[in-house]
Every structure is written in C-alpha cells, then in structure tokens.
Residue, then its C-alpha position, 0 to 999 in steps of 0.5 A: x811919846x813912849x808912852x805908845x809901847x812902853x811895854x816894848x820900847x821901855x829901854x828905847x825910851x829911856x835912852x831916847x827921853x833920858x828920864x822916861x820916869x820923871 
C-alpha cells in the first residue's frame, strides 16, 4: 500500500488509491 512512504509518495498515493484518507 502507500502506507510504506507516505512521507514521499503521499501525492502518488492519492492518484493511485483515489481516497488514500478513507
């Protein structure tokens, strides 16, 4: 998940998840 760097990729993760916060 991006829970691994969310520090780094926090924008990646949103696009790739669409909700990283839900």
């Amino acid at each position: 998940r991006c829970y691994q760097d969310w520090e780094l990729r926090l924008r990646r993760c949103i696009a790739a998840e669409g909700n990283y916060f839900e």
